[in-house]
PDB file of N, CA, C and O in Angstrom:
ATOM      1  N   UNK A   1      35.367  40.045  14.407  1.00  0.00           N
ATOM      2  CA  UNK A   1      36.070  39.649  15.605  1.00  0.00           C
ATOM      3  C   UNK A   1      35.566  38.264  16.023  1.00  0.00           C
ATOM      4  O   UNK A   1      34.427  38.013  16.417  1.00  0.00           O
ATOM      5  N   UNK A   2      36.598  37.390  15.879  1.00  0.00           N
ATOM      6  CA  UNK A   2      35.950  35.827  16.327  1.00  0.00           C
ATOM      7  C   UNK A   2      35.988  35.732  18.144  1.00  0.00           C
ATOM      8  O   UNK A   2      36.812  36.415  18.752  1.00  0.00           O
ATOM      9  N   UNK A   3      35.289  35.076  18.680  1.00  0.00           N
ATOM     10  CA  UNK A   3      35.096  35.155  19.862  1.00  0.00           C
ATOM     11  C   UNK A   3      34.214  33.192  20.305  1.00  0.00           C
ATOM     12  O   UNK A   3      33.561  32.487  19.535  1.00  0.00           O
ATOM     13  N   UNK A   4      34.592  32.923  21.743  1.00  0.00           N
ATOM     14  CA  UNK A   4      34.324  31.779  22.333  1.00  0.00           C
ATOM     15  C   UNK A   4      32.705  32.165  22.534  1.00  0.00           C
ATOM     16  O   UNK A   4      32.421  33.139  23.231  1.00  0.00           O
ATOM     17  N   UNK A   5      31.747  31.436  21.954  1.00  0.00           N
ATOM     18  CA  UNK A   5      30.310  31.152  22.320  1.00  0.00           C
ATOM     19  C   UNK A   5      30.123  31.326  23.339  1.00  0.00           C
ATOM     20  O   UNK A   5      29.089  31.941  23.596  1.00  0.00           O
ATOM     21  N   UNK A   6      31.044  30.869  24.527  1.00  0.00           N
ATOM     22  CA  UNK A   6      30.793  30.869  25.821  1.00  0.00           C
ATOM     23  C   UNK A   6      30.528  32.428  26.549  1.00  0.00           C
ATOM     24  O   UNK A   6      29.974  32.756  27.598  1.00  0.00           O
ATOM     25  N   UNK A   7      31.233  33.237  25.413  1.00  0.00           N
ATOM     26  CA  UNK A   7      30.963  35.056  25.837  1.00  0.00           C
ATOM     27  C   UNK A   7      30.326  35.635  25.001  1.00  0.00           C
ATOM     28  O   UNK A   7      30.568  36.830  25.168  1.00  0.00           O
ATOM     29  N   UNK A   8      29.777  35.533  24.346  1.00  0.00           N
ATOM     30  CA  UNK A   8      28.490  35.994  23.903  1.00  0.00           C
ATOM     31  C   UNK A   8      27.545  36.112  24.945  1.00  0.00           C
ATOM     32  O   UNK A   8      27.469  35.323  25.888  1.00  0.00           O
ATOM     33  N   UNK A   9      26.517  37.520  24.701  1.00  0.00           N
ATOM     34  CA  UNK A   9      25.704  37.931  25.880  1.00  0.00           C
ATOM     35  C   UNK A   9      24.914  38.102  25.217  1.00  0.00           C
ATOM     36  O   UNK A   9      25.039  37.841  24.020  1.00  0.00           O
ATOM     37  N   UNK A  10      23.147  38.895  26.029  1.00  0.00           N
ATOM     38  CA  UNK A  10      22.115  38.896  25.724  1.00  0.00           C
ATOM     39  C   UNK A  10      22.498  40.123  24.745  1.00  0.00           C
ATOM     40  O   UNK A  10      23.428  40.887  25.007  1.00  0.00           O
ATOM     41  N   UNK A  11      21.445  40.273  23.239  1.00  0.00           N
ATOM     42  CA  UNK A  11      21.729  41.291  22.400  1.00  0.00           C
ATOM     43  C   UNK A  11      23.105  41.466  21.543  1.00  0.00           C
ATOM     44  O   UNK A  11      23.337  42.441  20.828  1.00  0.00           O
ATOM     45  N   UNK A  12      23.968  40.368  21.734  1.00  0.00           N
ATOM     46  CA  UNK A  12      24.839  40.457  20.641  1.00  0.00           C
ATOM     47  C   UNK A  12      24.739  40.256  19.463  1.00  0.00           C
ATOM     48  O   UNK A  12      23.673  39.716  19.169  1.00  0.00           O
ATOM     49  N   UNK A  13      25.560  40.510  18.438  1.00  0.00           N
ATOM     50  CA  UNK A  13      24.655  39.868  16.974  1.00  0.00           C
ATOM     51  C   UNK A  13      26.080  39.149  16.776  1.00  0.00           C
ATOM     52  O   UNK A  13      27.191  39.647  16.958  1.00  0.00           O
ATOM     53  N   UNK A  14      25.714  37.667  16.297  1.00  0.00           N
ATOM     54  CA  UNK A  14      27.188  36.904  15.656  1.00  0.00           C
ATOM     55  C   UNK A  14      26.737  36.591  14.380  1.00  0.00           C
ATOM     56  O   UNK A  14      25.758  37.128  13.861  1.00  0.00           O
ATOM     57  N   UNK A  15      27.552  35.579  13.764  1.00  0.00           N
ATOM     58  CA  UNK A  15      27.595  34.802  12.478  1.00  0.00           C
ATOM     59  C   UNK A  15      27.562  33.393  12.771  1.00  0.00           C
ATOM     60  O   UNK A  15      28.439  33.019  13.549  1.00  0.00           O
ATOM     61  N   UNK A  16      26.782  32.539  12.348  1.00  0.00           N
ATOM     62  CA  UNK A  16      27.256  31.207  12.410  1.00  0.00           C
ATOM     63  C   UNK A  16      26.244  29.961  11.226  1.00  0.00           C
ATOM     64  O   UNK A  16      25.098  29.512  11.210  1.00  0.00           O
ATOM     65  N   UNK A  17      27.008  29.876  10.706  1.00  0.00           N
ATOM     66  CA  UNK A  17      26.815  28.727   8.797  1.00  0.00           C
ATOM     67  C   UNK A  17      26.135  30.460   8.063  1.00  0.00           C
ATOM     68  O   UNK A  17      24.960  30.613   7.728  1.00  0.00           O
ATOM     69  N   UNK A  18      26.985  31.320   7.988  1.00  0.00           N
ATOM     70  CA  UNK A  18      26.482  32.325   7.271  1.00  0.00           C
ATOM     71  C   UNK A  18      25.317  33.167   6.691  1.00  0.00           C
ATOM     72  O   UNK A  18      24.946  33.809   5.708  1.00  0.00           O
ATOM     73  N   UNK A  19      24.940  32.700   8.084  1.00  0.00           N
ATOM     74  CA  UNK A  19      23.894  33.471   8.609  1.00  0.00           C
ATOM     75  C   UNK A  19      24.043  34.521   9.966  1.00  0.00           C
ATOM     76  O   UNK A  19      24.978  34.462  10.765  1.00  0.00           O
ATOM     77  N   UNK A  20      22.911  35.485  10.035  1.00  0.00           N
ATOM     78  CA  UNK A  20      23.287  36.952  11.300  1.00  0.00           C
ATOM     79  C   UNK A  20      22.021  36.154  12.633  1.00  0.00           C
ATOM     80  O   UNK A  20      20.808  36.012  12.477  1.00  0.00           O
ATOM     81  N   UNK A  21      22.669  35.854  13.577  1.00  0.00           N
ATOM     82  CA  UNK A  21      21.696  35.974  14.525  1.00  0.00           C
ATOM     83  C   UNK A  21      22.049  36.421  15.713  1.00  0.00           C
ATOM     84  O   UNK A  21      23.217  36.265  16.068  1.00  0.00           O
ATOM     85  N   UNK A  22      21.080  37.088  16.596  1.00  0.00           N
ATOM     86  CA  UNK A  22      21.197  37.831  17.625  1.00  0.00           C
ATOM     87  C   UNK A  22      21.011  36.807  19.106  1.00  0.00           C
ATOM     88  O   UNK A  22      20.406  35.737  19.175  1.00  0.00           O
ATOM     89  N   UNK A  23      21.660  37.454  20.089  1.00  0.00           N
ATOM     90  CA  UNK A  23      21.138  36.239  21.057  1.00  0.00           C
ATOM     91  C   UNK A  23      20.155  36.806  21.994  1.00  0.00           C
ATOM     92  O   UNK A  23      20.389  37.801  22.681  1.00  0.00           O
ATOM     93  N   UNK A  24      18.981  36.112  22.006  1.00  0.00           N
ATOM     94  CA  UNK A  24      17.739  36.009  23.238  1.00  0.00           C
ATOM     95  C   UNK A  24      17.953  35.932  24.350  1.00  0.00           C
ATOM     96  O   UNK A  24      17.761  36.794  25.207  1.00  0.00           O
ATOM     97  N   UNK A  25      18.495  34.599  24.501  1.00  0.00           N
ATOM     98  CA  UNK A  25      19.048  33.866  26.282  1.00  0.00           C
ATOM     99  C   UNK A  25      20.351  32.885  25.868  1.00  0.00           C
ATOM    100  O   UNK A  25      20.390  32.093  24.926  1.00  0.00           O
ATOM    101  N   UNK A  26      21.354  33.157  26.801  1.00  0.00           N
ATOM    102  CA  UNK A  26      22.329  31.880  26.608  1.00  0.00           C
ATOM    103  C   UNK A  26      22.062  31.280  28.535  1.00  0.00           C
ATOM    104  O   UNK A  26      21.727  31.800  29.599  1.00  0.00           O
ATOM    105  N   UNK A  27      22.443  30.004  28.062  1.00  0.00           N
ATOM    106  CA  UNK A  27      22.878  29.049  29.477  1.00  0.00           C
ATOM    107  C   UNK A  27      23.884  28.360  29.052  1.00  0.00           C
ATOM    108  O   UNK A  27      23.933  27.872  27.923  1.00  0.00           O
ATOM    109  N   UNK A  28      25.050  28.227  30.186  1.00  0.00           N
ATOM    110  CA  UNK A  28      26.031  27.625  30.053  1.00  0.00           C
ATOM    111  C   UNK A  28      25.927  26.225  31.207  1.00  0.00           C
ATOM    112  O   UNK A  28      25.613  26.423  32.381  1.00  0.00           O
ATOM    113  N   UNK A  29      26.197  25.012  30.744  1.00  0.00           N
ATOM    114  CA  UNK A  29      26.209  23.863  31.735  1.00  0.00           C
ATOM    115  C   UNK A  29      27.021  23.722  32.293  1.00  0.00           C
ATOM    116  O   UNK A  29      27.820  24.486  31.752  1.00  0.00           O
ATOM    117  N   UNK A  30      27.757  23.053  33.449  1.00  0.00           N
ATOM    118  CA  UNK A  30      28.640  22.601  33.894  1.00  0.00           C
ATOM    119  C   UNK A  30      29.503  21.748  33.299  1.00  0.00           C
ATOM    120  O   UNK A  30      29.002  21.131  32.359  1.00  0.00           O
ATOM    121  N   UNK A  31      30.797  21.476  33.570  1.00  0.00           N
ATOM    122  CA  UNK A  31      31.564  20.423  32.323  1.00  0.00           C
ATOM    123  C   UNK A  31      30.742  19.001  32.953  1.00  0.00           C
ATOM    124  O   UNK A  31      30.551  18.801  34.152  1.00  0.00           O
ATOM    125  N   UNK A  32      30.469  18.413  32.229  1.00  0.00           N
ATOM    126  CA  UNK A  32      30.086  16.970  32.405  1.00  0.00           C
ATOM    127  C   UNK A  32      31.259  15.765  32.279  1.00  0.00           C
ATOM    128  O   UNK A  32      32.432  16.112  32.142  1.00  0.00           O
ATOM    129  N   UNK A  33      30.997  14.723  32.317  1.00  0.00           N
ATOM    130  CA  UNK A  33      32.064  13.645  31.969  1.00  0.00           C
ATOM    131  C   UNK A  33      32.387  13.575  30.851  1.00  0.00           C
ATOM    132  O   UNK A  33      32.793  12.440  30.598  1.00  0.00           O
ATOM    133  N   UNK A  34      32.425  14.441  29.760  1.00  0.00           N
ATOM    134  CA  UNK A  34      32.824  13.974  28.337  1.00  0.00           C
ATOM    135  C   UNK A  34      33.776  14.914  28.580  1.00  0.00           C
ATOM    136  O   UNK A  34      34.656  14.808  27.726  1.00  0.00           O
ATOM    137  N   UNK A  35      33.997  15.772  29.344  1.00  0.00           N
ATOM    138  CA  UNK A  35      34.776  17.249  29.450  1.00  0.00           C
ATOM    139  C   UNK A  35      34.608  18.315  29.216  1.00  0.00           C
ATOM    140  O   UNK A  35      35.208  19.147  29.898  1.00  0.00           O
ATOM    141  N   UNK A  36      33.835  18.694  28.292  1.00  0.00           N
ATOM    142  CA  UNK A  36      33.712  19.854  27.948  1.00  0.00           C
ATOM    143  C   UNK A  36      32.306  21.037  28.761  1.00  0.00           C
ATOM    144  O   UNK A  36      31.433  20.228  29.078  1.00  0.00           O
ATOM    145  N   UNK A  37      31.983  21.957  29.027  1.00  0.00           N
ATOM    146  CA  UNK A  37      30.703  22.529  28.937  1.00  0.00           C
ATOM    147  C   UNK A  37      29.881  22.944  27.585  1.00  0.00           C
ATOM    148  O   UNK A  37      30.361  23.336  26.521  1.00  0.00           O
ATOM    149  N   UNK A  38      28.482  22.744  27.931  1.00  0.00           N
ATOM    150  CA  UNK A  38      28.009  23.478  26.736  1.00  0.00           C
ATOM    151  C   UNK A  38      27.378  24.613  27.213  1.00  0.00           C
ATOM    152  O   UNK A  38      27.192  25.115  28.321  1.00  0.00           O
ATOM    153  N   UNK A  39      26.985  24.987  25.581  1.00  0.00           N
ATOM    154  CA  UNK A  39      25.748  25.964  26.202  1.00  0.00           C
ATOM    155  C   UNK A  39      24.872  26.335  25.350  1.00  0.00           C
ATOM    156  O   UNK A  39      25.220  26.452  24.175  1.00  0.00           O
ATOM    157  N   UNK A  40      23.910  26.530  25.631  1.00  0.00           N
ATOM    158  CA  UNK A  40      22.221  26.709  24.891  1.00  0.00           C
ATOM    159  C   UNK A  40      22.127  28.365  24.710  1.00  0.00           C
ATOM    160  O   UNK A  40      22.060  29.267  25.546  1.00  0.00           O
ATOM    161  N   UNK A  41      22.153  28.370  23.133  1.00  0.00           N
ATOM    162  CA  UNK A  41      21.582  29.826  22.973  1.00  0.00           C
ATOM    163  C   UNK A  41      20.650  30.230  22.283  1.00  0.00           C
ATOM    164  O   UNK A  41      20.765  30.354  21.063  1.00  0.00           O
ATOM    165  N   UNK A  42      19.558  30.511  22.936  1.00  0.00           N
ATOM    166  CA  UNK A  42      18.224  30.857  22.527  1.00  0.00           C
ATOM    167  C   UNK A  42      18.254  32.213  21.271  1.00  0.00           C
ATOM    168  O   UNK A  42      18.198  33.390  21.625  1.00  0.00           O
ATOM    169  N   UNK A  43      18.345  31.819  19.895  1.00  0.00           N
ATOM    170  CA  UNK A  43      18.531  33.541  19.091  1.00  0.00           C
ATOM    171  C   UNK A  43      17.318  33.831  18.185  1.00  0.00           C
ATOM    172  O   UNK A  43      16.380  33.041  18.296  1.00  0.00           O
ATOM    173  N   UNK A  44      17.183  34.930  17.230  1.00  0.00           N
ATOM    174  CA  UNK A  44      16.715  35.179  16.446  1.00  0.00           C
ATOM    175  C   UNK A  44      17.338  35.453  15.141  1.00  0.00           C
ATOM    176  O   UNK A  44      18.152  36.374  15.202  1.00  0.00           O
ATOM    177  N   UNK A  45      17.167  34.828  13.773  1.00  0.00           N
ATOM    178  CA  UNK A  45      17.766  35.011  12.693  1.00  0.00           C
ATOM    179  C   UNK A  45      17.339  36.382  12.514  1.00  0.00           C
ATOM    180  O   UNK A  45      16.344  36.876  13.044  1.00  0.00           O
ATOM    181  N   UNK A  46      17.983  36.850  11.896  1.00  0.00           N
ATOM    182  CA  UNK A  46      18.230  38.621  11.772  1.00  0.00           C
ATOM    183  C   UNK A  46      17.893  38.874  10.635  1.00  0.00           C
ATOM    184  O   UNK A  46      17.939  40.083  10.406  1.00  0.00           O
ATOM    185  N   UNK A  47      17.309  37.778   9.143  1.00  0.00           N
ATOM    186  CA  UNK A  47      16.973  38.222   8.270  1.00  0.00           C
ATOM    187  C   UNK A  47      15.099  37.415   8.155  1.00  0.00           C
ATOM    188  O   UNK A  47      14.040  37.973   7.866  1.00  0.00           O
ATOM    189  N   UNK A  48      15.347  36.137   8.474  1.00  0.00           N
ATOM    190  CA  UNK A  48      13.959  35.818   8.634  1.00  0.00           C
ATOM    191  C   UNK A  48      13.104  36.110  10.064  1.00  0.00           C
ATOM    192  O   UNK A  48      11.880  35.985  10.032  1.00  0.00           O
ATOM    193  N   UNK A  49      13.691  36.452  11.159  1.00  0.00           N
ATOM    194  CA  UNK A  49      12.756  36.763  12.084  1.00  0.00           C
ATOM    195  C   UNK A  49      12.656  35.145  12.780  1.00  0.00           C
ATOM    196  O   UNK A  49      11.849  35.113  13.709  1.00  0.00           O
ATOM    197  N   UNK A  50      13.213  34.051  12.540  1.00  0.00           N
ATOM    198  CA  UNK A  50      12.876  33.277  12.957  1.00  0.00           C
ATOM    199  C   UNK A  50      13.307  33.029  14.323  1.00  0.00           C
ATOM    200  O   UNK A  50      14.310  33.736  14.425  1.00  0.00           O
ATOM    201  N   UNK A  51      13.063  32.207  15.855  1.00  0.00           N
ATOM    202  CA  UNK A  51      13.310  32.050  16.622  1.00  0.00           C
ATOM    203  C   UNK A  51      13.969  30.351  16.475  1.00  0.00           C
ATOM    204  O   UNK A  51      13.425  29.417  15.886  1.00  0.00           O
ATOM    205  N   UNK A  52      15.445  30.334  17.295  1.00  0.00           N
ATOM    206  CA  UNK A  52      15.985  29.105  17.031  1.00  0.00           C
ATOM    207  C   UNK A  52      16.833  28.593  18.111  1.00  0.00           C
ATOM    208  O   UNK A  52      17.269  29.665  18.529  1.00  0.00           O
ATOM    209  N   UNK A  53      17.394  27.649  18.889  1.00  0.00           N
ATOM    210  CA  UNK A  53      18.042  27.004  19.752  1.00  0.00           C
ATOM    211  C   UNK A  53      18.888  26.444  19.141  1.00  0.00           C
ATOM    212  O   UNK A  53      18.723  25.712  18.165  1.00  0.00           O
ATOM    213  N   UNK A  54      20.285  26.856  19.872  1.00  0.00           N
ATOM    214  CA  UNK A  54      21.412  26.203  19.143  1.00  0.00           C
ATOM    215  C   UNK A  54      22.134  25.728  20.814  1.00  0.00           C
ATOM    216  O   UNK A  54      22.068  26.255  21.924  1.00  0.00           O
ATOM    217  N   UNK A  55      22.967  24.192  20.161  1.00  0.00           N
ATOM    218  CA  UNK A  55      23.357  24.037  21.628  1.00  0.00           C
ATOM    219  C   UNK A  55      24.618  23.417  20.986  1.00  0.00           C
ATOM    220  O   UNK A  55      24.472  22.467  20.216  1.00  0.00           O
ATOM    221  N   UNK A  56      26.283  24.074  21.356  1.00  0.00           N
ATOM    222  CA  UNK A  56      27.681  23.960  21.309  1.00  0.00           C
ATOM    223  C   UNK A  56      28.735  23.691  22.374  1.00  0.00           C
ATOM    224  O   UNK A  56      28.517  23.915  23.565  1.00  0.00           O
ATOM    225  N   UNK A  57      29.289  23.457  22.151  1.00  0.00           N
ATOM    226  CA  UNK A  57      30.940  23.626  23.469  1.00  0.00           C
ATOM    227  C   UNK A  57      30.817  24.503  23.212  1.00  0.00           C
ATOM    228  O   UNK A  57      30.567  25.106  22.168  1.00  0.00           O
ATOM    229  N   UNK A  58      31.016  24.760  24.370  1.00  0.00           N
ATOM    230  CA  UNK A  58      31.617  26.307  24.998  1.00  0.00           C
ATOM    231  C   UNK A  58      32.952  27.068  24.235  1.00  0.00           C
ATOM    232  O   UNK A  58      33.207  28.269  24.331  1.00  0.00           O
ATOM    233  N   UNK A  59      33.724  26.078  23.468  1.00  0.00           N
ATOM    234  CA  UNK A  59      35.379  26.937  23.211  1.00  0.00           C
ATOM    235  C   UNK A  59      34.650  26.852  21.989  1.00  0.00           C
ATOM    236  O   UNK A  59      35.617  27.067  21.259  1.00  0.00           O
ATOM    237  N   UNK A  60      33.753  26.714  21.240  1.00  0.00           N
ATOM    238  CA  UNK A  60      33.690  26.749  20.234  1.00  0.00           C
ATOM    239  C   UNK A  60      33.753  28.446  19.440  1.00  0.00           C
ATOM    240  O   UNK A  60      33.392  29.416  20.107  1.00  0.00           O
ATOM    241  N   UNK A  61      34.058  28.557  18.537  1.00  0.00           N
ATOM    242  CA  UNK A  61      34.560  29.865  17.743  1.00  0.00           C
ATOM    243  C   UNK A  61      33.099  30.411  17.167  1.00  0.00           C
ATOM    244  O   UNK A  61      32.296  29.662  16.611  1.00  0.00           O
ATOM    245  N   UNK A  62      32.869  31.872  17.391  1.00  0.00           N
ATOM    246  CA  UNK A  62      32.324  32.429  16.262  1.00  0.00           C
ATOM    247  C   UNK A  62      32.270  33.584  15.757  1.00  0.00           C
ATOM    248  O   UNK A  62      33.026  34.378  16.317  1.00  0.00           O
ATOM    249  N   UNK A  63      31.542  34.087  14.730  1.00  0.00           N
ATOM    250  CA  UNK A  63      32.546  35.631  14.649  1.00  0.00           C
ATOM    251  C   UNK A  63      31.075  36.555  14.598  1.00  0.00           C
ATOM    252  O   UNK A  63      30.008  36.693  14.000  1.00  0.00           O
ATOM    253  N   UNK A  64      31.866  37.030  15.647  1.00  0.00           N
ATOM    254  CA  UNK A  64      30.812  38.563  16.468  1.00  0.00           C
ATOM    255  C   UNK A  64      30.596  39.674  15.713  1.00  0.00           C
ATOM    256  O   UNK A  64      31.473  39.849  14.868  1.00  0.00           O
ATOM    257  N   UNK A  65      29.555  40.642  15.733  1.00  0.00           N
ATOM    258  CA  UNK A  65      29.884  42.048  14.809  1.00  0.00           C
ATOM    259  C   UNK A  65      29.703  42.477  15.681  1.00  0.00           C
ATOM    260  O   UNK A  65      29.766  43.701  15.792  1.00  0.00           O
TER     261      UNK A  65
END
């Protein structure tokens, strides 16, 4: 199920460059002058254990399990 980054919540697991990671913490910014919002999501890779920060637009696509 593909879904907007922007709804992803704490404990979801998505896909993104084909890899599984779960999310820690998200924050979403306000739109700024370029237009868009982002948002910062704090996850864990689901096969190495690693901890990682990813920061996107908000409409951006990804696919949820």
């Amino acid at each position: 199920m593909e879904t907007e980054i922007q709804n992803l919540r704490i404990g979801n697991v998505f896909v993104l460059d084909n890899e599984e990671y779960t999310v820690a913490k998200i924050d979403v910014s306000k739109i700024g002058k370029h237009g868009r919002a982002k948002v910062r999501v704090e996850v864990r890779n689901n096969k190495t254990n690693e901890n990682k920060t990813i920061i996107r637009v908000s409409i951006e696509k990804v696919e949820k399990k």
